[in-house]
C-alpha positions as CSV (number, residue, x, y, z in Angstrom):
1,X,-1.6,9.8,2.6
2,X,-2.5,6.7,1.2
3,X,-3.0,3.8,4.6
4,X,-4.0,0.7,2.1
5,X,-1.4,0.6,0.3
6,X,1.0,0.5,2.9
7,X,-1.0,-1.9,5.1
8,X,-1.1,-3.9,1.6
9,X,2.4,-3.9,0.9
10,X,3.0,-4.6,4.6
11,X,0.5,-7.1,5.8
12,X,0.5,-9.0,1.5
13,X,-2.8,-11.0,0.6
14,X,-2.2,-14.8,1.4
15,X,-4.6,-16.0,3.7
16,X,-7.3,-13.6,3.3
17,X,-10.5,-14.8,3.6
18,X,-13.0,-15.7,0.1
19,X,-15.0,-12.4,0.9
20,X,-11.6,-10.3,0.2
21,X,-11.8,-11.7,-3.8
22,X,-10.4,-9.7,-5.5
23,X,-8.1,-8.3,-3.0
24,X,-6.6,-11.8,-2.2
25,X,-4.1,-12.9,-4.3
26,X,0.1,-14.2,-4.3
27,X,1.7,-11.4,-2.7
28,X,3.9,-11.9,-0.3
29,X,4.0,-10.0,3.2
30,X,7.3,-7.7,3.4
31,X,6.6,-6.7,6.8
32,X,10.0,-8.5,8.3
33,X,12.0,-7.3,5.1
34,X,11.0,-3.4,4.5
35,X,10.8,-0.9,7.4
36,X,8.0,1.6,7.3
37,X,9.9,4.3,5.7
38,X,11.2,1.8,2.6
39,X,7.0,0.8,2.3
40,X,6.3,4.6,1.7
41,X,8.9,5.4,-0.2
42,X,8.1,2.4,-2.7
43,X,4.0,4.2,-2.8
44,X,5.4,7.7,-3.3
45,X,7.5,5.9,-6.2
46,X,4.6,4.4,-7.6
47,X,3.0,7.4,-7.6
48,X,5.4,9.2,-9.2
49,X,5.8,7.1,-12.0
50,X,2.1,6.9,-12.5
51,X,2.0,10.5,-12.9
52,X,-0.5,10.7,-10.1
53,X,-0.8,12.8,-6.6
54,X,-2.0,10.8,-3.5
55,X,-5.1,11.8,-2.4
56,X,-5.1,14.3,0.4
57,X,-7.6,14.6,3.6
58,X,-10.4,17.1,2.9
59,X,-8.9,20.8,2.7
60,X,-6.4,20.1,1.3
61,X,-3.9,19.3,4.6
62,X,-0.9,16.9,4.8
């Protein structure tokens, strides 16, 4: 499963250090407002509605 865009949508972008660019940018942290299970659920959506599978470790697992 996918760990940056969890740790993205947890930890946001504000703050970051110059060497991040482009990675830095507006977005808030939601840590304090989603749990861990709303976080994934919002990348499983995204993937979904993008059509696309999340990558998987080598062999295929889960």
């Amino acid at each position: 499963m996918e760990s940056y865009p969890f740790w993205r949508i947890e930890e946001g972008a504000p703050g970051l250090p110059a060497i991040a660019t482009p990675w830095n940018s507006a977005m808030p942290s939601w840590k304090d407002q989603l749990t861990s299970d709303e976080i994934w659920r919002i990348i499983l959506a995204e993937y979904r509605i993008s059509g696309r599978e999340p990558r998987t470790p080598e062999g295929g697992e889960r």
